[in-house]
Backbone as CSV, one residue per row, in Angstrom:
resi,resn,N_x,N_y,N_z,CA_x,CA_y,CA_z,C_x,C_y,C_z
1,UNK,86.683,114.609,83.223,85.588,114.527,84.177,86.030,115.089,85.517
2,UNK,85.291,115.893,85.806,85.492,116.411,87.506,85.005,115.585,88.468
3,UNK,85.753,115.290,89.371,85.748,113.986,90.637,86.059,112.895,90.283
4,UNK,86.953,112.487,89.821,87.257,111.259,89.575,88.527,111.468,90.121
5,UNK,88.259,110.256,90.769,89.521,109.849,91.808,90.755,110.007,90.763
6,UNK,91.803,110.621,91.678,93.005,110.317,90.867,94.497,108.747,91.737
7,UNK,94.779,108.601,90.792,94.804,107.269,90.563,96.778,107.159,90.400
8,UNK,97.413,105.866,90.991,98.828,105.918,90.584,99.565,107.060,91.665
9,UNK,101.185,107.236,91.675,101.870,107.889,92.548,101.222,109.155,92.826
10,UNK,101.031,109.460,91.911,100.417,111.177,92.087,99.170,111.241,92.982
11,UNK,98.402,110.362,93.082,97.463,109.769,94.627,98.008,110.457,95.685
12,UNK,99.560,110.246,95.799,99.852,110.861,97.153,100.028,112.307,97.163
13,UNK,100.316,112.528,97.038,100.558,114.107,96.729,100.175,115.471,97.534
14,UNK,98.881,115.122,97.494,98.439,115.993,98.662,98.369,116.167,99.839
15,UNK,98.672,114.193,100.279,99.042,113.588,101.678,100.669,114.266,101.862
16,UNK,101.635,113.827,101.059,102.843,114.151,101.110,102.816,115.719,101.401
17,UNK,102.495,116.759,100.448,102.922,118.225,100.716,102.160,118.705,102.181
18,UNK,100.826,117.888,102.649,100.240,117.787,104.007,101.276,117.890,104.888
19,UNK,101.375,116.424,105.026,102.575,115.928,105.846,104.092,116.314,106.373
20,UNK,104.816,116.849,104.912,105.826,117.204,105.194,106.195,118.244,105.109
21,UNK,105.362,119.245,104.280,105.398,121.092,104.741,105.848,121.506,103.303
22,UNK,106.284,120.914,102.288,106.638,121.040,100.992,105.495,120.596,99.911
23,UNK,105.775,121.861,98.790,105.444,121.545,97.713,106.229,120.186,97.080
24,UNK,105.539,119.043,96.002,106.105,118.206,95.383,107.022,119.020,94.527
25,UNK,107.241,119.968,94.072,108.599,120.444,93.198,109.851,120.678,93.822
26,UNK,109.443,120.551,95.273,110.408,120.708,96.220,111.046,119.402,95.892
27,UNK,110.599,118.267,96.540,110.829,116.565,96.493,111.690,116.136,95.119
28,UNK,110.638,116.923,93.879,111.386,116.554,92.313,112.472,116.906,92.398
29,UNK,112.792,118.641,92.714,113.982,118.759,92.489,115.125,118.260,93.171
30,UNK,115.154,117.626,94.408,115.686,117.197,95.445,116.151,115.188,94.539
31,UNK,114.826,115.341,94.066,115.091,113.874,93.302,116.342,113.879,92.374
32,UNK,116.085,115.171,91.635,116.611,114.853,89.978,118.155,115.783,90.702
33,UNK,118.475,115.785,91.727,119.883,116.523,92.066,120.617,114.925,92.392
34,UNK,119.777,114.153,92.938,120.657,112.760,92.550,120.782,111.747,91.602
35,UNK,121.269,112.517,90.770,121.440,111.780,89.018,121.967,110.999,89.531
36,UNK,121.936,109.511,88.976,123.237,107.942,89.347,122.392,107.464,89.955
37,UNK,121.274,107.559,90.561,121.195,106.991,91.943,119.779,106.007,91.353
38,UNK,119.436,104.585,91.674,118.764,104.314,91.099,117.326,104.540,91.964
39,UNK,116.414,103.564,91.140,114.758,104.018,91.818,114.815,103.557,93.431
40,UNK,115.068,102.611,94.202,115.382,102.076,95.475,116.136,102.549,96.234
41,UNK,117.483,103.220,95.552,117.876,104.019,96.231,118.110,105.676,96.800
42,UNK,117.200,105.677,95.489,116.695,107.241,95.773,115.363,107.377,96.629
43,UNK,114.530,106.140,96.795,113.650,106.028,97.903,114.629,105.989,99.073
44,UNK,115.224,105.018,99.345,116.069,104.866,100.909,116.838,106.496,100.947
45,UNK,117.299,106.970,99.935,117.805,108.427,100.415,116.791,108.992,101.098
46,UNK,115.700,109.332,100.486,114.629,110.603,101.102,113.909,110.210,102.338
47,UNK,113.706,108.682,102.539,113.946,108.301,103.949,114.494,108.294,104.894
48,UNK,115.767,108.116,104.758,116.708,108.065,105.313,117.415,109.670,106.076
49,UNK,117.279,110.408,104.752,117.953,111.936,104.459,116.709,113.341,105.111
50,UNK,115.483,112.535,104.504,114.074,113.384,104.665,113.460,113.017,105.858
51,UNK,113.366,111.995,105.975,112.341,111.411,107.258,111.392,110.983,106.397
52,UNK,110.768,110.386,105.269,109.681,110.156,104.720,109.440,108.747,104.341
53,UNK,108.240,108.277,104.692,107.857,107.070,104.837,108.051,106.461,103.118
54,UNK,108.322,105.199,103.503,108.463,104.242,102.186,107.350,104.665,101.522
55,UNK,105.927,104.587,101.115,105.397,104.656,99.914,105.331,106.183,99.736
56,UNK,105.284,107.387,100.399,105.805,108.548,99.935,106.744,108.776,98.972
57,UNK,108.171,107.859,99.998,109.084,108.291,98.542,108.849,107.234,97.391
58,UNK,108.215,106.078,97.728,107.899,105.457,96.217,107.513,106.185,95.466
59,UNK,106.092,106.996,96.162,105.624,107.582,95.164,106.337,108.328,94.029
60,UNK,107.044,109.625,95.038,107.364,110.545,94.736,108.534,109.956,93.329
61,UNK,109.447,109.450,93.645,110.413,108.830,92.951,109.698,107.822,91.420
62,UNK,108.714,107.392,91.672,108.482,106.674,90.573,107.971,108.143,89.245
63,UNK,107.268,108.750,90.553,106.580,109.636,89.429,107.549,110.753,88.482
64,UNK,108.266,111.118,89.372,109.771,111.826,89.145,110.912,110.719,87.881
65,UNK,110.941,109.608,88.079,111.555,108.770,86.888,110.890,108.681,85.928
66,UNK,108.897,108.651,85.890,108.467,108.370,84.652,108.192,110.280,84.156
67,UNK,107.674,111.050,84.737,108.511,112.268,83.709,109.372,112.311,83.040
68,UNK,110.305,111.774,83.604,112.039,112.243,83.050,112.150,110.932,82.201
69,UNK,111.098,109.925,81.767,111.423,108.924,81.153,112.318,108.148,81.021
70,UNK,112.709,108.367,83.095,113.222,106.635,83.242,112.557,106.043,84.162
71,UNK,113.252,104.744,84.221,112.509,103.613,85.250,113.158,103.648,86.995
């Protein structure tokens, strides 16, 4: 169906690449270069490292672990 809200991390998405001047494949790949690192702390990295607000990198990070089929 066309217009239906989209729904879950990927919600942000368009706010995020707005906001911070990047495509999300930018963010993924930036994600998946810190293999080891778990879901909390790969949020506090891109905060910390990026400048990007807590539910950004929630987002980004949850959505980036359930691709890659982890938690």
């Amino acid at each position: 169906m066309t217009g239906e809200k989209v729904k879950g991390p990927s919600s942000y998405f368009p706010s995020i690449e707005k906001t911070y001047g990047q495509p999300i494949a930018h963010w993924k790949a930036l994600i998946r270069e810190q293999a080891g690192l778990k879901h909390m702390e790969l949020v506090n990295w891109l905060k910390e490292h990026h400048g990007l607000g807590h539910g950004h990198a929630n987002a980004l990070v949850a959505h980036t672990l359930a691709e890659d089929g982890k938690k």
